[in-house]
C-alpha positions in Angstrom: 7.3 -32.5 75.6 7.0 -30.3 72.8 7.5 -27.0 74.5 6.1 -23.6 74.4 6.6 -21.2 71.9 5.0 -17.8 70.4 1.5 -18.6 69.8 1.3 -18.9 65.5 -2.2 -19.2 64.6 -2.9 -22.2 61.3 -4.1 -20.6 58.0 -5.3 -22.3 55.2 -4.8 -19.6 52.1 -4.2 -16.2 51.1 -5.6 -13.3 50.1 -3.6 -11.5 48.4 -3.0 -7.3 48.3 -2.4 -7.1 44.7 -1.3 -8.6 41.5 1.5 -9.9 39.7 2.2 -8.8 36.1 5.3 -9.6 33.1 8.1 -7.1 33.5 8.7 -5.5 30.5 11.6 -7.4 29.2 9.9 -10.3 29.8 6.2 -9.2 28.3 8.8 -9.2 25.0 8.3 -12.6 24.3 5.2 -13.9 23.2 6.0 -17.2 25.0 5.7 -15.4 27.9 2.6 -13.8 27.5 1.0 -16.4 26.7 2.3 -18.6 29.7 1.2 -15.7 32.0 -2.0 -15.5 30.4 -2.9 -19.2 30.4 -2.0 -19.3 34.1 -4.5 -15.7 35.2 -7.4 -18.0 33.1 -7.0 -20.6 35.1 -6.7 -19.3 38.2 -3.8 -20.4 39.0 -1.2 -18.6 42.3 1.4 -15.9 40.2 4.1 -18.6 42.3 2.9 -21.0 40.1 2.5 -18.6 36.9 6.4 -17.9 37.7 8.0 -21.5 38.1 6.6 -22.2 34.5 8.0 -18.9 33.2 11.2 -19.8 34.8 10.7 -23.5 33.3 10.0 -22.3 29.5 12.4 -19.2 29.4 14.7 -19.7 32.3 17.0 -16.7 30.6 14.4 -14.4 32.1 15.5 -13.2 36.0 12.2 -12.3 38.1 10.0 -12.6 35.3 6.7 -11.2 37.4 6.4 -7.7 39.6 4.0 -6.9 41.8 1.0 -4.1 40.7 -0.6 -2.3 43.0 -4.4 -2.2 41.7 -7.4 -1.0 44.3 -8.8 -4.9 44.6 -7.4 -7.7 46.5 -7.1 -11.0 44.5 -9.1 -14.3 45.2 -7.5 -17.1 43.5 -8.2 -21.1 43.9 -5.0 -22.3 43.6 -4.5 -20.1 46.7 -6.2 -22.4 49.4 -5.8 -26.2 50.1 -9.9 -26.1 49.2 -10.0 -24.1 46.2 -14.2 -23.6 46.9 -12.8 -21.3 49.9 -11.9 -18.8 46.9 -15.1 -19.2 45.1 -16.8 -18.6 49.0 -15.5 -15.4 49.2 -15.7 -13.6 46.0 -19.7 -15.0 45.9 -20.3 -13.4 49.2 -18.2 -9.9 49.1 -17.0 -9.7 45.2 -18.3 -6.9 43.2 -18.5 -6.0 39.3 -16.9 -2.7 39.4 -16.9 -2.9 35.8 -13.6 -5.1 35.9 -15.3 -8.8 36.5 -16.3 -9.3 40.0 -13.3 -8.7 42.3 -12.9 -8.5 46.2 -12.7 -4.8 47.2 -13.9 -4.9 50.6 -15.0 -8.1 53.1 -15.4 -8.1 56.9 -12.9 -10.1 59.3 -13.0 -11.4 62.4 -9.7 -11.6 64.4 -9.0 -14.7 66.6 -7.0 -13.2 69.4 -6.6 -10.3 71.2 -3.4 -9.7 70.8 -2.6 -7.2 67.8 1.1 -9.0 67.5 -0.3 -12.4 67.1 -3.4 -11.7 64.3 -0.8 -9.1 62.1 2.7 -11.1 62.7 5.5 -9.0 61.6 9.5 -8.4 61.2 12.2 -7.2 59.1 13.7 -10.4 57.1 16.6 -11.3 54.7 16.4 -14.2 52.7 18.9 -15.7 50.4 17.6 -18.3 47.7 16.6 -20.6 49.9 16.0 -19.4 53.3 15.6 -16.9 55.9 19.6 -15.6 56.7 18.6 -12.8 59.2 15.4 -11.6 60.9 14.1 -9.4 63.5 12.4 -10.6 67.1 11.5 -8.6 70.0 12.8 -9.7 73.4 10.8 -10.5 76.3 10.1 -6.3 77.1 8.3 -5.8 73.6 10.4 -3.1 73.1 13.9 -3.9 72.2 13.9 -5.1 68.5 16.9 -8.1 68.0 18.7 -9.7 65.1 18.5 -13.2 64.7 20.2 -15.7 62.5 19.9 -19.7 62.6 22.2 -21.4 64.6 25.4 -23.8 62.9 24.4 -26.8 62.7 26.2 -29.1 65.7 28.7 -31.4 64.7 29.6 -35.0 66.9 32.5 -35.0 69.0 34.4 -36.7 65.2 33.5 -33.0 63.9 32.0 -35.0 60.5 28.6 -35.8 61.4 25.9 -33.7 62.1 23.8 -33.8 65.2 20.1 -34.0 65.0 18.3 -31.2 66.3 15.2 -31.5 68.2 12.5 -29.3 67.2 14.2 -28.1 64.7 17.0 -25.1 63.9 17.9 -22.8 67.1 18.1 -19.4 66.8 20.7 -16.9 68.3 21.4 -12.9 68.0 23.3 -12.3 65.5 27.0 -11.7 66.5 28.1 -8.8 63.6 26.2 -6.1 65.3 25.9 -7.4 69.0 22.6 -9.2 68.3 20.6 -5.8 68.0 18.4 -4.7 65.5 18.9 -0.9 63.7 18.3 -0.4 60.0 19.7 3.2 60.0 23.1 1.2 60.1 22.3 -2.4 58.8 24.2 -3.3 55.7 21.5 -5.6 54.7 18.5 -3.1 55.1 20.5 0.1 53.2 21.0 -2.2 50.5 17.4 -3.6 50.0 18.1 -7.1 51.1 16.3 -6.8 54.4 12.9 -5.3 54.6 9.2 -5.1 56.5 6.9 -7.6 56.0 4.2 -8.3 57.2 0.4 -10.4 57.9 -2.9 -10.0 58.5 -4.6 -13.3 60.0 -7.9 -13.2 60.5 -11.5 -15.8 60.2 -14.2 -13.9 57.2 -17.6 -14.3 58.2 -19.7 -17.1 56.4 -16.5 -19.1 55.2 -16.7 -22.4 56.2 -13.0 -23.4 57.4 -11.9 -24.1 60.5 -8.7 -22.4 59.4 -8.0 -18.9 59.8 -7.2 -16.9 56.2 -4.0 -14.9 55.5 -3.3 -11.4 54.0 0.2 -10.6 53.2 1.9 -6.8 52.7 4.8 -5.2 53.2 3.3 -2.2 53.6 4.8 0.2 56.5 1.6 2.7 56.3 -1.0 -0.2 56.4 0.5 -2.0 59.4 1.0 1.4 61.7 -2.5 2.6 60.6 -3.9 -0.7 61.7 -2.5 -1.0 64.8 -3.9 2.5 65.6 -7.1 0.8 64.9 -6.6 -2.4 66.9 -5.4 -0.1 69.5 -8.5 2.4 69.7 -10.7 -0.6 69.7 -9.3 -2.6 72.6 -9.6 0.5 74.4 -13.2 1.1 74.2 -13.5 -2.8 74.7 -11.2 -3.8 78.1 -8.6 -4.7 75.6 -10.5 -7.0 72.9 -10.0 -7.5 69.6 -11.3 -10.7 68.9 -14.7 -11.9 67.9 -17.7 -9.6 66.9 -17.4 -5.7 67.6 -20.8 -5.6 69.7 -23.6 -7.1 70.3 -24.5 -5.5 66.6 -22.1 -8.0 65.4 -20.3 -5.9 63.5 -16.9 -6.8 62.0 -13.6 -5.2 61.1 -13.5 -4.7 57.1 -10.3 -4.6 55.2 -10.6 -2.4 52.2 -8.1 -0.3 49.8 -7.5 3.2 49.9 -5.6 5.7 47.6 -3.4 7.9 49.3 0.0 10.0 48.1 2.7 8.0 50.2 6.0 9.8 50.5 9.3 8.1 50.2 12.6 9.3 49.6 14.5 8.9 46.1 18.3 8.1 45.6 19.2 11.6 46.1 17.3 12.0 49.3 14.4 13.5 47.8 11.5 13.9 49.5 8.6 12.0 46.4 4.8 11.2 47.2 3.3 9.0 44.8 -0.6 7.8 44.7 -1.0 4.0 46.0 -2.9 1.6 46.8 -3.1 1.0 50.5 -4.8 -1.5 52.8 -6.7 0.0 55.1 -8.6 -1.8 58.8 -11.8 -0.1 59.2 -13.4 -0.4 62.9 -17.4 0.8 61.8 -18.4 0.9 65.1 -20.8 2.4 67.3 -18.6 3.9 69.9 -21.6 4.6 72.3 -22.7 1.5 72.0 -19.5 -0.4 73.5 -19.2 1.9 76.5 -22.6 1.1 77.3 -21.6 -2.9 76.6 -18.1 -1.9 78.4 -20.2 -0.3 81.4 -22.9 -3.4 81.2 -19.9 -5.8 81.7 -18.2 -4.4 84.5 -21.7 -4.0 86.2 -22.8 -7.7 85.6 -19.2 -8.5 86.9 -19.6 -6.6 89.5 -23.2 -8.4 90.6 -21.2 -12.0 89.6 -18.8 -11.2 92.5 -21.4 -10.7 95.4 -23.7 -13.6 94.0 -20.4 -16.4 94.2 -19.6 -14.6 97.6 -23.1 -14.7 98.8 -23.0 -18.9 97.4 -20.0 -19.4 99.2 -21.1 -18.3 102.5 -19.1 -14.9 102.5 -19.4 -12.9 105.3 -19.2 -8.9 104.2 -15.7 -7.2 104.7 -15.5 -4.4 107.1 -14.7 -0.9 105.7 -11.9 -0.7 108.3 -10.9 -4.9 107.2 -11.1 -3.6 103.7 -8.9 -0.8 103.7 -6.0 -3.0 106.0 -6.1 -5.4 103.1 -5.3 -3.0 100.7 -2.8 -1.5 102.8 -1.3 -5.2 103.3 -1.3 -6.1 99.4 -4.3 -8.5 99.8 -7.2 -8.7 98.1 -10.6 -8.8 99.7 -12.3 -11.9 99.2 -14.9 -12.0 96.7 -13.0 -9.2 94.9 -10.8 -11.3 93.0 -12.0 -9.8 89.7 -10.5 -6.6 90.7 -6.9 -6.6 91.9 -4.7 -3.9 90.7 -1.0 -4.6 89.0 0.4 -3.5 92.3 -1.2 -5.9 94.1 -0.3 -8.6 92.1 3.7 -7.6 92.3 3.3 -7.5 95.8 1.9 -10.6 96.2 4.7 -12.6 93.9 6.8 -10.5 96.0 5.3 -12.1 99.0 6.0 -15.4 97.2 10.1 -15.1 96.5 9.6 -12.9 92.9 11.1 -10.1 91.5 8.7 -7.6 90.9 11.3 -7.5 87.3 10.8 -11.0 86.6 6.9 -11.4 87.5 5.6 -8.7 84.8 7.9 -9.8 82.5 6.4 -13.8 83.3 3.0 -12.1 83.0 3.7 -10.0 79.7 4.7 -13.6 78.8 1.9 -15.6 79.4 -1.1 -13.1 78.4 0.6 -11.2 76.0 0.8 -7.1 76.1 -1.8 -4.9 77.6 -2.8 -7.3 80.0 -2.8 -4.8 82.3 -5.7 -2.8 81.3 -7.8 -6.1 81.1 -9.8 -7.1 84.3 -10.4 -10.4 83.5 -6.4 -11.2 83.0 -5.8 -9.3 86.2 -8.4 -11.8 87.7 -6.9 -14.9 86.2 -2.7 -13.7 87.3 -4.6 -13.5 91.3 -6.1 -17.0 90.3 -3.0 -18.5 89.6 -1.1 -16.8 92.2 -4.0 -18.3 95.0 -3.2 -21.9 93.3 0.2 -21.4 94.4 0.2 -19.9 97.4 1.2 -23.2 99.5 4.0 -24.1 97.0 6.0 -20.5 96.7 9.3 -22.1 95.3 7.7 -24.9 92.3 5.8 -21.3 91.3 9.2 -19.9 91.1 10.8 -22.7 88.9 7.7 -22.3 86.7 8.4 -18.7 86.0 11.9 -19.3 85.4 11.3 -21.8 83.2 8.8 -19.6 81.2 11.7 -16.9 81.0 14.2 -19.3 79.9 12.2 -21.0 77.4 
């Protein structure tokens, strides 16, 4: 009833990459100061440090901006249950000579999917909402610009139609519903920028919901995505869960590096910041031999359900017909290749085109790498098998939605 949608994992807090501190108009007035200091004291979220700045002095404009500072802040008014808060910093927090602070804590990541646990786009917001906002089409690769829909009138044109499941969105039609900052008006002039997510579980943190680290950070998000990247490729594309049977985690941690950026003249400037950084410390030995201990025990899973189900062994000469034909052997279902899937949905009334986009879909990107996806696109393809065309309406239906 509800539909499908982009799967959005449920946080309960934040973590966030940095402080918030007076500008230095506003750290003029002593009323200020000592709102802002009140609010740090008690532990209070720098959104709810500003809305009493803006209550007392509302002649002050954007009274806080962000600092970067080598810690990540921990504070109670942060989370629904502010204990979560007190959780973390007594299990990771150390006194660096500053008060205990949160320099470095392991996470574990609930999906395997590097879009889904660091979400991600390029967003303009007025006072009050989200006006524009990047999306990437069913390929993964072309970036689009999308705006909220208007809001339907009646057939009187006075009365507004309600929506069900709320606002729709569309491309935007100013630039043909594509997104390109080298000639957005929006991103040239600062209204439109990168931001960005980390969502993750820590270990020993008792909530059922998954914790939140904000940035906006270009360098942190392409350096961790190198990481998620290298990982699922030493673990048949897993991110998720414990690194090993070491159980080892990913830690997020700070960094100082010189970042370049380019001033108003086009200047070419590096300046020394803080930057979040994904660590993967990992034994890379150690999850080839798991990787190599998987497929094997996979491998031995296979002839033991054949053996179970009264399989009679294929032929070499059967074998290699089958794989000639598109099929695969029985008993070999863990191990069909991408081409023999296509060929099969071929068999079935689908577009090779539409199939892998389906598939892309349904398990997400690098699902072709991963054996046990492959497995699980056959399985679902066997289910079907007798009912070619309510398959097909499936798919569509997944592409349309």
């Amino acid at each position: 009833m509800l539909g499908q949608g982009p799967l959005r994992i449920p946080t309960a807090g934040k973590i966030r990459p940095g402080i918030m501190v007076l500008t230095r108009r506003a750290a003029e007035h002593a009323e200020a100061k000592s709102i802002y200091r009140q609010g740090v004291s008690e532990g209070q979220s720098f959104e709810q440090i500003e809305r009493a700045l803006a209550q007392a002095l509302p002649a002050l404009k954007s009274p806080l901006v962000p600092r970067n500072v080598p810690w990540f802040t921990v504070r109670p008014q942060d989370f629904p249950n502010p204990e979560i808060a007190a959780q973390i910093l007594d299990a990771y927090g150390e006194d660096r000579g500053h008060g205990r602070r949160l320099y470095r804590f392991p996470v574990v990541f609930p999906s395997d999917h590097w879009s889904t646990v660091m979400p991600h786009e390029l967003a303009c917001w007025t006072t009050h909402e989200k006006r524009y906002w990047s999306q990437y089409g069913p390929d993964g690769q072309q970036r689009h610009c999308m705006r909220h829909a208007p809001v339907p009138l009646d057939s009187s044109g006075r009365r507004t139609i309600r929506v069900f499941g709320g606002r729709k969105a569309v491309p935007r039609e100013e630039n043909g519903g594509l997104c390109d900052p080298e000639v957005c008006p929006e991103y040239q002039d600062r209204q439109c920028n990168l931001t960005g997510r980390f969502v993750f579980f820590v270990p020993g943190v008792r909530s059922i919901c998954a914790i939140e680290l904000p940035t906006n950070s270009f360098y942190a998000m392409s350096r961790a995505i190198q990481r998620f990247q290298a990982v699922a490729q030493l673990r048949g594309g897993r991110i998720s869960g414990f690194l090993g049977r070491e159980r080892s985690c990913f830690n997020l941690t700070k960094v100082l590096q010189d970042v370049a950026h380019l001033d108003e003249q086009g200047r070419s400037v590096r300046v020394p910041q803080w930057i979040i950084e994904l660590e993967a410390p990992v034994d890379v030995t150690a999850l080839l031999r798991e990787r190599e201990d998987e497929a094997t025990a996979l491998r031995q899973a296979t002839g033991a359900a054949a053996a179970l189900e009264g399989c009679s062994a294929v032929e070499p000469a059967e074998r290699e017909t089958d794989a000639q034909d598109g099929a695969v052997p029985a008993g070999a279902a863990s191990s069909p290749t991408v081409a023999q899937l296509v060929q099969r949905a071929g068999a079935m009334g689908l577009a090779a085109e539409d199939y892998l986009r389906y598939v892309a879909r349904r398990f997400g990107t690098g699902w072709q790498r991963q054996v046990a996806v492959r497995a699980q696109a056959w399985g679902e393809l066997e289910r079907h098998r007798h009912d070619p065309s309510g398959y097909g309406d499936k798919v569509a239906a997944a592409l349309a939605g």
